[in-house]
C-alpha positions in Angstrom: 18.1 8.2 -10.9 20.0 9.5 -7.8 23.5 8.0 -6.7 25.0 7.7 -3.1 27.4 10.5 -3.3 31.3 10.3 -1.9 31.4 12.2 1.2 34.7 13.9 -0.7 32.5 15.3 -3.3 29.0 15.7 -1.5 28.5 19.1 0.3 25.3 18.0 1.1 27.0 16.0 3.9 28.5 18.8 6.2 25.1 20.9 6.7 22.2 21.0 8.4 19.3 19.1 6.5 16.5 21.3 6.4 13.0 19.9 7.7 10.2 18.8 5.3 7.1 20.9 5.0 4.5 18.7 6.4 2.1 19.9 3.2 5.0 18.7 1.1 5.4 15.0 2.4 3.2 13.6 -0.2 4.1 15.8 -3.2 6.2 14.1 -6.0 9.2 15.5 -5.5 9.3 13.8 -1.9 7.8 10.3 -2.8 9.9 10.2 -5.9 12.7 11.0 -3.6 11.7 8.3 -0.9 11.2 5.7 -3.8 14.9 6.5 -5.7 16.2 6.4 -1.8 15.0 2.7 -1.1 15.8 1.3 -4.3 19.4 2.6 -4.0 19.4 1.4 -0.5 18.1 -2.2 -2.1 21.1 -2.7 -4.3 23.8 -2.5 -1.4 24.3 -5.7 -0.2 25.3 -4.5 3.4 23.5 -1.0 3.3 21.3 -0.9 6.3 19.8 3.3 6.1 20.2 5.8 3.4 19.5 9.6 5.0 18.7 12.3 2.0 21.9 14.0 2.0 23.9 10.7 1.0 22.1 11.1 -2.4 23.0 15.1 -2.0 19.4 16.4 -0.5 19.9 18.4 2.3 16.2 17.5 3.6 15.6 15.9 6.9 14.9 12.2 5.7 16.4 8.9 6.1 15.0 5.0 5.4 16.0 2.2 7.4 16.4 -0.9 5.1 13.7 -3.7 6.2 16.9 -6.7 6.4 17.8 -4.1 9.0 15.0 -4.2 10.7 14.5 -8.0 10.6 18.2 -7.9 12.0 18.3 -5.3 14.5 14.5 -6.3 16.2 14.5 -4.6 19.9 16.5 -6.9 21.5 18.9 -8.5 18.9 22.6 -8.9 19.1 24.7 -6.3 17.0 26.4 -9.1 14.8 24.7 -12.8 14.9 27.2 -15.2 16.3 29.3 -18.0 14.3 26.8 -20.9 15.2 23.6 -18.8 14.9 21.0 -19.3 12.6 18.1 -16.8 12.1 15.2 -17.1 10.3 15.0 -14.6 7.1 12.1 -12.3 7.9 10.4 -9.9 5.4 10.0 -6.7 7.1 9.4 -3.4 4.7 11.4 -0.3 4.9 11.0 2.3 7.2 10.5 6.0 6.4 11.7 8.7 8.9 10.6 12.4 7.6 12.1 15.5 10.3 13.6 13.1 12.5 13.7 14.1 16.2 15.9 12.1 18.8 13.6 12.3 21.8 15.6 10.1 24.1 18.6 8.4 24.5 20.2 6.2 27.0 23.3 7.2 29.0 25.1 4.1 28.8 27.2 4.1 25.8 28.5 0.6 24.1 31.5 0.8 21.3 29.8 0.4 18.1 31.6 -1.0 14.5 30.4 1.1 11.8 30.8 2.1 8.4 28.9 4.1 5.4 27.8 3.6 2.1 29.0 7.2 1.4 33.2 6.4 3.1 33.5 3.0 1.0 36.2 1.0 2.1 36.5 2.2 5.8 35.4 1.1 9.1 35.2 2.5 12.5 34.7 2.4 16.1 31.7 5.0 17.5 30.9 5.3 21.2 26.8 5.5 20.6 23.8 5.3 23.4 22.3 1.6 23.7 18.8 2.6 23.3 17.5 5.4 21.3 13.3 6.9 20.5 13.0 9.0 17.5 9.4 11.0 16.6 9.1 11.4 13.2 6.6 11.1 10.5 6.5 8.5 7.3 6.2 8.5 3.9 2.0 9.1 4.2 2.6 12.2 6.5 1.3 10.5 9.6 3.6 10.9 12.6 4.9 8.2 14.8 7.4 7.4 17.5 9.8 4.5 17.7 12.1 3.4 20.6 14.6 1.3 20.0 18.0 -0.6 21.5 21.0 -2.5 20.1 21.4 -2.2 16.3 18.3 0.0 15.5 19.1 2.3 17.9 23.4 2.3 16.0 21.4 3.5 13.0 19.0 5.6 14.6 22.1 7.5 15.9 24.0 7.6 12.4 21.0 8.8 10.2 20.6 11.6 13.0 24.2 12.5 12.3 24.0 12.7 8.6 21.0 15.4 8.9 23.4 17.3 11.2 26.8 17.2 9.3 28.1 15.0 11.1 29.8 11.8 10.0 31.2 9.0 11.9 34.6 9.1 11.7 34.0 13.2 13.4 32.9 11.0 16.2 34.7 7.7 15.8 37.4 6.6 18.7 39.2 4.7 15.8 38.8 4.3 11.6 40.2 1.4 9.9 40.2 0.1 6.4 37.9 -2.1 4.9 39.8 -6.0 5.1 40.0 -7.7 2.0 37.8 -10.4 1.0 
């Protein structure tokens, strides 16, 4: 079974994820791959997307955690508010196989964000408000989601990961993680 790697000890982090033979998306390398991904990305309590080279695959790929999705629906707030209740939907994970960022907004908003693979940090990322990504899932059939607010924050993240790029190479200010 994989592991999320530390970024200080992953290389796969700081390259260029290589894209995903079409013919190879239902192999069982890939599917074993997918499945190892979302049950890592199960376990973390405030995981919301795992991209491949967190668990040290350089292959375009990432999941987006289905509490993410019941979260971060099109038009949800980033972080629900004090007196807010939402109902606890069941939404399944998402699989995003050779990503492409089609679109994204021009209006930026200052994002909080952290990573499963810089434990016990947090920052602030300038990120695009809405964001579409084309990609294909687990099944090899392609598809194309837009997305604003929260979804489109992790959209934007995963993207980074399968270009080297972490947030805190784009973040305006890193913190540490507050004690509980």
């Amino acid at each position: 079974m994989r592991t999320i790697l530390p970024s200080n000890t992953n290389p796969a982090l700081r390259k260029m994820a290589r894209d995903i033979p079409i013919s190879e998306i239902k192999t069982r390398r890939i599917q074993n791959l997918v499945r190892e991904m979302r049950a890592l990305l199960k376990k973390e309590e405030y995981g919301v997307a795992l991209a491949a080279p967190q668990v040290g695959e350089s292959l375009k790929l990432f999941i987006v955690s289905g509490r993410a999705l019941a979260r971060g629906s099109r038009n949800a707030l980033d972080e629900p508010q004090d007196d807010e209740v939402r109902p606890h939907r069941v939404m399944p994970d998402q699989v995003y196989i050779n990503p492409e960022l089609i679109k994204v907004s021009r209006g930026k908003k200052e994002k909080h964000e952290g990573c499963l693979s810089i434990r016990g940090k947090w920052g602030t990322v300038p990120r695009a408000e809405k964001a579409t990504i084309r990609a294909y899932d687990e099944r090899g059939v392609r598809f194309t989601r837009g997305a604003s607010g929260f979804l489109a924050h992790i959209f934007q993240h995963e993207m980074d990961h399968l270009q080297g790029i972490l947030y805190t190479d784009k973040a305006t200010k890193v913190y540490d993680e507050k004690e509980k």
